[in-house]
C-alpha positions as CSV (number, residue, x, y, z in Angstrom):
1,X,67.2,46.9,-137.8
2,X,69.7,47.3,-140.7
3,X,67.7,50.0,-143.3
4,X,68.5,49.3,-147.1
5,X,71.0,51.6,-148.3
6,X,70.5,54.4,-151.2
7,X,70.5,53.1,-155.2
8,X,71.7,55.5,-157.8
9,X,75.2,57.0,-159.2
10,X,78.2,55.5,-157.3
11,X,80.2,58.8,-155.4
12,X,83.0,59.8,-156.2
13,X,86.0,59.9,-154.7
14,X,86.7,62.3,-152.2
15,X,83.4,63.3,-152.2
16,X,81.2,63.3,-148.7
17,X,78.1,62.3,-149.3
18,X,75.2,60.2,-146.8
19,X,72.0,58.7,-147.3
20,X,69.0,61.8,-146.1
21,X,68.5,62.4,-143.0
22,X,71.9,60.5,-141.8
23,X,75.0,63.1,-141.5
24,X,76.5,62.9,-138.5
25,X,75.0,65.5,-135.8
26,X,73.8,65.7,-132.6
27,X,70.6,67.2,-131.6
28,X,71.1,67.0,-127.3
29,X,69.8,68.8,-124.4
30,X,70.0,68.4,-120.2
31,X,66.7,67.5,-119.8
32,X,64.9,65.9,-122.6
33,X,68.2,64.5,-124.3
34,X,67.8,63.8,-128.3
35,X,69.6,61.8,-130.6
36,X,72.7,61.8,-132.1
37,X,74.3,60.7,-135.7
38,X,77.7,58.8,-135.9
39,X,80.1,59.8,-138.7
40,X,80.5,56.6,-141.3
41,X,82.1,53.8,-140.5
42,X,83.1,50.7,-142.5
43,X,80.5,48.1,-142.2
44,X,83.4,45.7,-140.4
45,X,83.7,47.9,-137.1
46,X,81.4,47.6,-134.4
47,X,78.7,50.0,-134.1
48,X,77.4,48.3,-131.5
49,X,79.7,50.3,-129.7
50,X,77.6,53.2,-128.3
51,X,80.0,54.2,-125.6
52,X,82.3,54.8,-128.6
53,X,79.8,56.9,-130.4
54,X,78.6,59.2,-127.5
55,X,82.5,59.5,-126.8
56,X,82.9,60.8,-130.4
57,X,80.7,63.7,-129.6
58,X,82.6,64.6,-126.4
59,X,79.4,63.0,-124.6
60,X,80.3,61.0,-121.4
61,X,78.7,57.7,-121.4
62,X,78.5,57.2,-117.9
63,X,75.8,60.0,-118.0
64,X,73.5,59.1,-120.8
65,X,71.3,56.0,-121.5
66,X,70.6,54.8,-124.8
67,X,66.8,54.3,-125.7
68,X,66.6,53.2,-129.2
69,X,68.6,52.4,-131.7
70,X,68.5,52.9,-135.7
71,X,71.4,51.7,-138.4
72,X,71.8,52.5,-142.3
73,X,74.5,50.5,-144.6
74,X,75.4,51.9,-148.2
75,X,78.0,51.9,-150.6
76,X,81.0,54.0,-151.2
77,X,82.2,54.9,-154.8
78,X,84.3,51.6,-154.5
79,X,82.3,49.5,-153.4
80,X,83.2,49.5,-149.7
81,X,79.7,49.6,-147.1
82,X,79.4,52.1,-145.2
83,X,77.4,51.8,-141.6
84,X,76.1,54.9,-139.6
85,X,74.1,54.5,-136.5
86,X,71.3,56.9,-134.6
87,X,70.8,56.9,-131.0
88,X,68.4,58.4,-129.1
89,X,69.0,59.0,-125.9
90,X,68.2,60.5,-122.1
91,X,70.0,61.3,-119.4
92,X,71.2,58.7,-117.6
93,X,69.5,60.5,-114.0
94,X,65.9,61.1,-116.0
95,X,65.9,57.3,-117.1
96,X,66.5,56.0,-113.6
97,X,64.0,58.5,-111.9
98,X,61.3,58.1,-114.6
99,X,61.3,54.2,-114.0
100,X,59.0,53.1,-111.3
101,X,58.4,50.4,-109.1
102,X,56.1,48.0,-111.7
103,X,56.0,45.2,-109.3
104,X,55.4,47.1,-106.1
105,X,52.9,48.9,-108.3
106,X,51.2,45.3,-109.1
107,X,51.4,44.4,-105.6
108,X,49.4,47.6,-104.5
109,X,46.8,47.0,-107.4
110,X,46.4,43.3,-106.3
111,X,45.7,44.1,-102.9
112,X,43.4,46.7,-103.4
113,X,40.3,46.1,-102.0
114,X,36.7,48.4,-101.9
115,X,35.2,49.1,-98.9
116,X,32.1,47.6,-97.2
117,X,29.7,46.4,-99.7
118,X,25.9,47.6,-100.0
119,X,22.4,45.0,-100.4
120,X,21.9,44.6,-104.4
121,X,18.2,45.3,-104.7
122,X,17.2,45.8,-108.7
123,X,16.1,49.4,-109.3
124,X,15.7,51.7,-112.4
125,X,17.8,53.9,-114.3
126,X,22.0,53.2,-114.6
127,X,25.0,54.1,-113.2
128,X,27.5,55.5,-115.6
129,X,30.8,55.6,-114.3
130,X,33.3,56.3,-117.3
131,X,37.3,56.1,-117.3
132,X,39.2,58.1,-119.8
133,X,42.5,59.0,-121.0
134,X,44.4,57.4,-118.1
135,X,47.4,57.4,-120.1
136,X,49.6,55.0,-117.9
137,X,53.5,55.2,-118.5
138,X,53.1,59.0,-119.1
139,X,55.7,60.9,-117.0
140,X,53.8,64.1,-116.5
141,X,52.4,65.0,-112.7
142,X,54.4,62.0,-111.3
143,X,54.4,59.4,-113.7
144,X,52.8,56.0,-113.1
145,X,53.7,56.0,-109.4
146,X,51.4,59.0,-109.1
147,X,49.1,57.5,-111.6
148,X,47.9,54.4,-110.0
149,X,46.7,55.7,-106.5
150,X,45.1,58.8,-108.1
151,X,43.0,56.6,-110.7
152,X,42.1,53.7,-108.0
153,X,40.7,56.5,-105.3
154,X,38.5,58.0,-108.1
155,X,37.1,54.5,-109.0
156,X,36.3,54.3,-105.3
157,X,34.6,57.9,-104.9
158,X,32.1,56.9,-108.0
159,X,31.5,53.9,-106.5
160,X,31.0,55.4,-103.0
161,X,28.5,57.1,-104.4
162,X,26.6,54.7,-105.8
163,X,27.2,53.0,-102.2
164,X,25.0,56.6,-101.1
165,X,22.6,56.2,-103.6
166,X,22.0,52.7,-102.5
167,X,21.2,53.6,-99.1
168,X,18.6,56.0,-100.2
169,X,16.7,53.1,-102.3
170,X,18.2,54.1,-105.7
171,X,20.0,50.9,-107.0
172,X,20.6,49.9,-110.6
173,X,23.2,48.8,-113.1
174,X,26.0,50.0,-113.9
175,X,28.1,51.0,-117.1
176,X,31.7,51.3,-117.3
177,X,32.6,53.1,-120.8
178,X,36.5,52.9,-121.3
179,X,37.0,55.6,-123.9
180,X,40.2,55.3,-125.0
181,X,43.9,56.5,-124.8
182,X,44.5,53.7,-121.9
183,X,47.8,54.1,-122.2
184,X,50.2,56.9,-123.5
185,X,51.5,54.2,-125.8
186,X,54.7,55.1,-128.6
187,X,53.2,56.0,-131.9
188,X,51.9,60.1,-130.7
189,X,54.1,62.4,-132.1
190,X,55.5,60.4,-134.9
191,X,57.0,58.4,-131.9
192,X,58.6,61.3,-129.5
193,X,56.5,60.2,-126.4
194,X,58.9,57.5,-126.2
195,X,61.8,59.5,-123.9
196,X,58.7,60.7,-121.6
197,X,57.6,57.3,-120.7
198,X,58.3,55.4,-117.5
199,X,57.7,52.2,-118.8
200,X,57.5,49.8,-121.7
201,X,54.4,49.0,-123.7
202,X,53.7,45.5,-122.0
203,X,54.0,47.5,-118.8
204,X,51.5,50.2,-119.7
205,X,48.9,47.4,-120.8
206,X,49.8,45.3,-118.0
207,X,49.2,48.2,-115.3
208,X,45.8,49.8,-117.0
209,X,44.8,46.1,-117.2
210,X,44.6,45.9,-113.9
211,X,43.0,49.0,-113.0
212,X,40.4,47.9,-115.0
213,X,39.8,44.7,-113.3
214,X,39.9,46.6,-109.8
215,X,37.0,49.1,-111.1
216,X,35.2,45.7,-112.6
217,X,35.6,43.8,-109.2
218,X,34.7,47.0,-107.0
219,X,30.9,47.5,-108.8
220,X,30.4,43.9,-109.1
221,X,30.2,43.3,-105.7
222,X,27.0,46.2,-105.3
223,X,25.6,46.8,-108.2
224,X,22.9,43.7,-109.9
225,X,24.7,43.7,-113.5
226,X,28.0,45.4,-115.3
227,X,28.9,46.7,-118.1
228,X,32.1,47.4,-120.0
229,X,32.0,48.8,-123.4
230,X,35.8,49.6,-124.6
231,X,36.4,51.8,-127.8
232,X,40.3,52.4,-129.2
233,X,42.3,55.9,-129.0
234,X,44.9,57.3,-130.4
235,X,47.9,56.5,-128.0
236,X,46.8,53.2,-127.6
237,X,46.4,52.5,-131.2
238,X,49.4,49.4,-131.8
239,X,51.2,50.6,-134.8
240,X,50.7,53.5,-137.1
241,X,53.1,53.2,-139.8
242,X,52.2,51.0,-141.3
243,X,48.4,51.3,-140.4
244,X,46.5,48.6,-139.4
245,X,42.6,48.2,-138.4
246,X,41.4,50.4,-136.3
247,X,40.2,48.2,-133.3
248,X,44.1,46.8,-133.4
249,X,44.2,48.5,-130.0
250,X,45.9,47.9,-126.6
251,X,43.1,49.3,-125.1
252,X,40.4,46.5,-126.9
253,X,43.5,44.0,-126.0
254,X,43.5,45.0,-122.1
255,X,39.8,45.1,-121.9
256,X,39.4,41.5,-123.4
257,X,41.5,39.9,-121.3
258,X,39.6,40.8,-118.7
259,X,36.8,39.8,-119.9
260,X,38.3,36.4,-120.3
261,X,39.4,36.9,-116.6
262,X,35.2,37.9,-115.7
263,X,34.3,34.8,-117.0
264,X,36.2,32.0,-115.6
265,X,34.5,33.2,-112.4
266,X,31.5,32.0,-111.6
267,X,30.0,35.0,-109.6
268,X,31.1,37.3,-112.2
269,X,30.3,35.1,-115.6
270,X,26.1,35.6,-115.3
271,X,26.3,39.3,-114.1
272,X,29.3,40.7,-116.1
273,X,29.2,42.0,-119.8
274,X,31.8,43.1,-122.4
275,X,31.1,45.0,-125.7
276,X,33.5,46.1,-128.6
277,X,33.0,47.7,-131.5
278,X,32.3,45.9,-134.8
279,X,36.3,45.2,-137.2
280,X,37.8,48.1,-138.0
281,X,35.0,50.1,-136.4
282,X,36.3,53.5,-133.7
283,X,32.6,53.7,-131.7
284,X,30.3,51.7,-130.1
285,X,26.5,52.8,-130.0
286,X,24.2,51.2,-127.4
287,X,21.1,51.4,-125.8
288,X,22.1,51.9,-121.5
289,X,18.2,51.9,-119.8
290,X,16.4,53.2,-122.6
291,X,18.7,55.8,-123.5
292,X,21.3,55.5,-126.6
293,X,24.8,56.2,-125.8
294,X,27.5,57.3,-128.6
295,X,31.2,56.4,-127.2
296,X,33.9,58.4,-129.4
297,X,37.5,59.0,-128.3
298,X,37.2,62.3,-130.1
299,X,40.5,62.2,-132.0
300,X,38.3,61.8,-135.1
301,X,36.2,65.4,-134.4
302,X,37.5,67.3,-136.7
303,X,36.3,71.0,-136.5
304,X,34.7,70.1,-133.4
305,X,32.1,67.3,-132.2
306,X,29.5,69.3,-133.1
307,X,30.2,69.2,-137.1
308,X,31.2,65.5,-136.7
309,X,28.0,64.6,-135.0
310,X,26.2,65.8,-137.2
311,X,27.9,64.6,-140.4
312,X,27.1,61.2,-138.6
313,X,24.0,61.6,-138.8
314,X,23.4,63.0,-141.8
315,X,25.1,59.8,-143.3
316,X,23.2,57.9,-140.9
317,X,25.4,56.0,-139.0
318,X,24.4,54.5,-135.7
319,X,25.8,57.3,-133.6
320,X,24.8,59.8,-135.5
321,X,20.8,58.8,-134.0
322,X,22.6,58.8,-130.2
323,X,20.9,60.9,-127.5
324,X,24.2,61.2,-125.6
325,X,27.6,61.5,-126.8
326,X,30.1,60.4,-125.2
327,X,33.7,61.4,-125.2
328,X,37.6,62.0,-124.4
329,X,40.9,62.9,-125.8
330,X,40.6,66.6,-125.3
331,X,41.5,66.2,-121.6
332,X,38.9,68.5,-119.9
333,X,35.2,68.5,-118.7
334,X,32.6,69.7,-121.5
335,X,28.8,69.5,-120.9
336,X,27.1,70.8,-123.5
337,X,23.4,70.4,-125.3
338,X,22.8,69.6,-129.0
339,X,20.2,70.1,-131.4
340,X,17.2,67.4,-131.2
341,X,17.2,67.1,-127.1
342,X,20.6,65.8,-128.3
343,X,23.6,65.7,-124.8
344,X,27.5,65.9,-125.6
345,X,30.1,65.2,-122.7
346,X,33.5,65.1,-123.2
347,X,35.3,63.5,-119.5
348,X,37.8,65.3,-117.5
349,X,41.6,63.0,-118.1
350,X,43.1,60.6,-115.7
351,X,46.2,61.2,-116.3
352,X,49.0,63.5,-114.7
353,X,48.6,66.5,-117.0
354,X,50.2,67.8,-120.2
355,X,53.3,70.0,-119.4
356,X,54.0,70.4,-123.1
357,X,50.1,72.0,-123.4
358,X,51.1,74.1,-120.3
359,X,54.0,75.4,-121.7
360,X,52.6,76.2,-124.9
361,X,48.9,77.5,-123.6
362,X,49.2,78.2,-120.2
363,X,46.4,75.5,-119.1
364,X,45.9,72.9,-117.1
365,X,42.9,70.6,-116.1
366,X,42.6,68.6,-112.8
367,X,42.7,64.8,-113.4
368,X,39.3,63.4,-112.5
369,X,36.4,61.0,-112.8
370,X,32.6,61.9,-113.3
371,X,29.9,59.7,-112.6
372,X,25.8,60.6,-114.0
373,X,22.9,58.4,-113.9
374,X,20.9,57.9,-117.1
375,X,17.2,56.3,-117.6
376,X,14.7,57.3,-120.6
377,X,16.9,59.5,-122.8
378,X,17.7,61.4,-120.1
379,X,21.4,62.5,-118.2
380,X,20.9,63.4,-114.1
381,X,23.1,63.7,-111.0
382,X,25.9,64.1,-113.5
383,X,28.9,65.0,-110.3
384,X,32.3,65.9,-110.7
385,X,34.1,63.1,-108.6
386,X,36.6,65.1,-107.1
């Protein structure tokens, strides 16, 4: 994309002068890589070039791959256009190792299969069985590779469970609540997560799409009914400059198609059930066997849930009246009551960790599932799949 050039004074001659933000640097390291700035050039030589431009900086092309790529045109003094060009780039070693097998990946999904099913009997109370902050196509604790495996054995533990708690007479419906940040997506960090990413945005949706569908399938075939309530984050949102609504989400796109998916088949279509929130809307608020559930992300808790909560419900929104608050985003497991008999838990992550939070706190949190039954306004058997 070619950015308008500067108005104002022509330069004079002699004088050096660039648009902000666009003298020629570079701003590299071994590891993460960076970016670098070319000096001008006349707006009839090639830019596209980059071999050329890395060369300029004494950078060997051979051992760095270019990731994105920005151009500016302006004016000289006389009239002349000027072109400079801004690449960001990795080293070439850390862009072939962070790329992972997608389609052996899609093959392992696909075949994936849960174990031995149990008798669907119709009992009381739900299962709640949330997935959050997955993040798919972060690099961090192994990347996707890593990812994949690690999220389809936790959707098997909670469902072994339920398998348990089958056996034992206790069998009712269950509730999936996807609650957000599906994917670590490119607009965080004003658009820096994009060198620690092991795969493209299509990719990300396309691989946390199909997890989905796997923990979908696995609970439809023991529990009576499903249901899958999906609410936006903030690394899945699609865009953030310029904003757009806030259900514009790859995580309400991934969850929708497979809905469409659950109802071109006839043994999921009667017993399978999708719910969004309203346009423009961040949380869904439902009534799960007699108790009303909250979903948040949490990216919107400013000084805390606690304050937020609250504020909802002093301007009466429907969340605000929830007995359980639900939660993500701050990627570790919170249990905690509120006032009025009121529950708040925030899920363990799914992803591979955080190094940058290690590095600049020291902490770390295990990537997890929990599972918790709920009936009546109340939260039991909450476990820590491990």
């Amino acid at each position: 994309m070619v950015a308008a050039g500067p108005t104002g004074p022509q330069h004079t001659p002699g004088r050096k002068s660039y648009p902000d933000g666009w003298q020629p640097r570079m701003e590299v390291d071994d590891v993460d890589g960076g970016f670098v700035v070319s000096r001008p050039m006349p707006a009839a030589e090639n830019l596209g070039d980059h071999a050329r431009v890395l060369d300029d900086f004494g950078l060997d092309p051979a051992q760095w791959t270019v990731e994105r790529v920005r151009m500016t045109r302006w004016p000289k003094y006389d009239g002349e256009m000027l072109e400079s060009v801004r690449l960001s780039i990795l080293p070439a070693r850390a862009s072939a190792a962070a790329r992972v097998d997608l389609e052996g990946l899609m093959r392992d999904v696909s075949k994936w299969r849960p174990r031995a099913t149990a008798p669907k009997r119709t009992g009381s109370g739900t299962f709640v069985a949330p997935l959050g902050d997955t993040q798919i196509g972060k690099i961090d604790g192994g990347g996707t590779a890593a990812a994949v495996p690690r999220i389809l054995s936790e959707i098997e533990s909670g469902a072994q469970r339920y398998r348990v708690l089958a056996r034992n007479g206790r069998v009712g419906d269950v509730f999936l609540p996807q609650l957000g940040d599906c994917i670590e997506g490119n607009v965080s960090q004003k658009g820096a997560v994009v060198g620690r990413t092991d795969l493209g945005i299509s990719e990300m949706v396309r691989v946390y799409r199909r997890l989905l569908w796997a923990q979908v399938k696995t609970y439809a075939t023991i529990a009576p009914r499903v249901l899958v309530a999906a609410i936006p984050g903030n690394h899945d949102e699609t865009t953030r400059m310029p904003m757009t609504t806030y259900t514009d989400s790859w995580a309400i796109e991934a969850a929708s198609a497979v809905q469409d998916a659950s109802r071109e088949n006839p043994d999921l279509a009667e017993r399978v059930r999708f719910i969004f929130p309203e346009d423009d809307e961040l949380t869904i608020t439902l009534d799960v066997a007699g108790t009303t559930i909250g979903l948040a992300h949490g990216h919107q808790f400013r000084g805390g849930f606690e304050k937020w909560w609250d504020g909802q419900a002093g301007g009466r929104q429907p969340i605000g009246d929830a007995d359980l608050l639900l939660a993500g985003h701050l990627h570790h497991l919170r249990v905690q009551d509120h006032g009025g008999g009121r529950s708040f838990i925030q899920v363990p992550p799914l992803d591979g960790g955080s190094n940058w939070f290690r590095h600049t706190n020291g902490a770390a949190t295990r990537s997890r599932a929990v599972t918790f039954w709920t009936e009546g306004g109340r939260v039991f058997d909450l476990d820590p799949v491990l």
